[in-house]
C-alpha positions as CSV (number, residue, x, y, z in Angstrom):
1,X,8.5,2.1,-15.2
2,X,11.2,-0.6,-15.0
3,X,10.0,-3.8,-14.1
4,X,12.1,-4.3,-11.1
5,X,10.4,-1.0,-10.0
6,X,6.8,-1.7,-10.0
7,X,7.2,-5.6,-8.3
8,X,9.3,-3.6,-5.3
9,X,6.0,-1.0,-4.9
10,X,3.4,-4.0,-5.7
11,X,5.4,-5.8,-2.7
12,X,4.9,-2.7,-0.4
13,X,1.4,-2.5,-1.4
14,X,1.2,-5.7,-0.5
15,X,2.9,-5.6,2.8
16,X,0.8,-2.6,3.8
17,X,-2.6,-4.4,3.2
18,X,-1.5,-7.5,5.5
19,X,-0.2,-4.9,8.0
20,X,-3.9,-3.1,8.2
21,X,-5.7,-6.4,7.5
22,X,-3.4,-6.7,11.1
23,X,-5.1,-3.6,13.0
24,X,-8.5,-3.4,10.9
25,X,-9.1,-6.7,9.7
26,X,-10.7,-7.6,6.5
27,X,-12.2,-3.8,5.6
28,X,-8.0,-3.2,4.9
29,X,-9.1,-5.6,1.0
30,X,-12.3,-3.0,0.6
31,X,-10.2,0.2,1.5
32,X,-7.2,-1.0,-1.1
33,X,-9.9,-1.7,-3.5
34,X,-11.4,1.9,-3.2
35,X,-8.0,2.8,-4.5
36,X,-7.7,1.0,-6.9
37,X,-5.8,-1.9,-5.8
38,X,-7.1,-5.3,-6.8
39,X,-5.1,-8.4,-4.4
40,X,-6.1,-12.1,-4.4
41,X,-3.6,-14.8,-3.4
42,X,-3.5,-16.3,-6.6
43,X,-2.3,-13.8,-9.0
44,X,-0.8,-11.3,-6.7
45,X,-1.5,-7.6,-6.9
46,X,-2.8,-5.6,-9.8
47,X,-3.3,-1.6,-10.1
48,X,-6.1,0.2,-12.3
49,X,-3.5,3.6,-11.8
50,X,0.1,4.5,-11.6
51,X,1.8,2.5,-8.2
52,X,2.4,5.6,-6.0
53,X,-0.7,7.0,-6.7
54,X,-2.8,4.0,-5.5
55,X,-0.1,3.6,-2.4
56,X,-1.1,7.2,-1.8
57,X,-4.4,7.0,-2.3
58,X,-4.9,3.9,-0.1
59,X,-3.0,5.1,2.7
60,X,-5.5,8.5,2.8
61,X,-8.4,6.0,3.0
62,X,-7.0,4.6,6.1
63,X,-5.5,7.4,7.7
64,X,-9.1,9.1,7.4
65,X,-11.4,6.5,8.3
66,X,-8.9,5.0,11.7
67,X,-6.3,8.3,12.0
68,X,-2.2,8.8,12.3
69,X,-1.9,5.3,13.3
70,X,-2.6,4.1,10.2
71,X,-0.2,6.0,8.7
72,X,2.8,4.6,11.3
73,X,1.6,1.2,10.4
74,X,1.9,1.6,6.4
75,X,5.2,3.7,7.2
76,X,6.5,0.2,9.1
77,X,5.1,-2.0,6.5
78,X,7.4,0.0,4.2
79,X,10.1,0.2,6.7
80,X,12.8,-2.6,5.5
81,X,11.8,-3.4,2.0
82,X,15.2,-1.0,1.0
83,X,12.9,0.8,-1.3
84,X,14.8,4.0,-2.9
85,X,13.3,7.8,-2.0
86,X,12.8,8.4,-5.3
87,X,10.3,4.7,-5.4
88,X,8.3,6.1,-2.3
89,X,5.2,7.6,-2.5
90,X,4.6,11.1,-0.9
91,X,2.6,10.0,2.1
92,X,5.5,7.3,3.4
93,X,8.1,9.7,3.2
């Protein structure tokens, strides 16, 4: 995966933690961690599995546990980040 590729998806994993952290509070780090997805403030964001997979994976974790409004609140996280179809994970398209 180009490099310019996986720091656009790390930045809307990113954005879609602090937009559940928004709604759910703290439980949105525990959830993204279930997934797979590691975040600290000091070195960023970093994946045990393929980007879209984790994205997908972590948004199913919050769409079961608090519903569809989870899934409209990742959808605006990725909303303006001019990601590509092709870059998007199934569950945000």
């Amino acid at each position: 995966m180009p490099q310019n590729r996986e720091k656009i998806q790390k930045e809307l994993i990113y954005k879609i933690i602090l937009a559940q952290e928004h709604v759910v509070g703290p439980v949105a780090y525990v959830i993204a961690n279930s997934a797979g997805v590691r975040y600290s403030p000091s070195s960023g964001v970093s994946l045990s599995q393929d980007p879209k997979t984790a994205i997908d994976e972590m948004i199913a974790s919050f769409n079961q546990l608090f519903g569809k409004a989870s899934l409209e609140v990742s959808r605006q996280a990725a909303r303006g980040l001019g990601i590509a179809k092709a870059d998007l994970p199934k569950s945000l398209l």
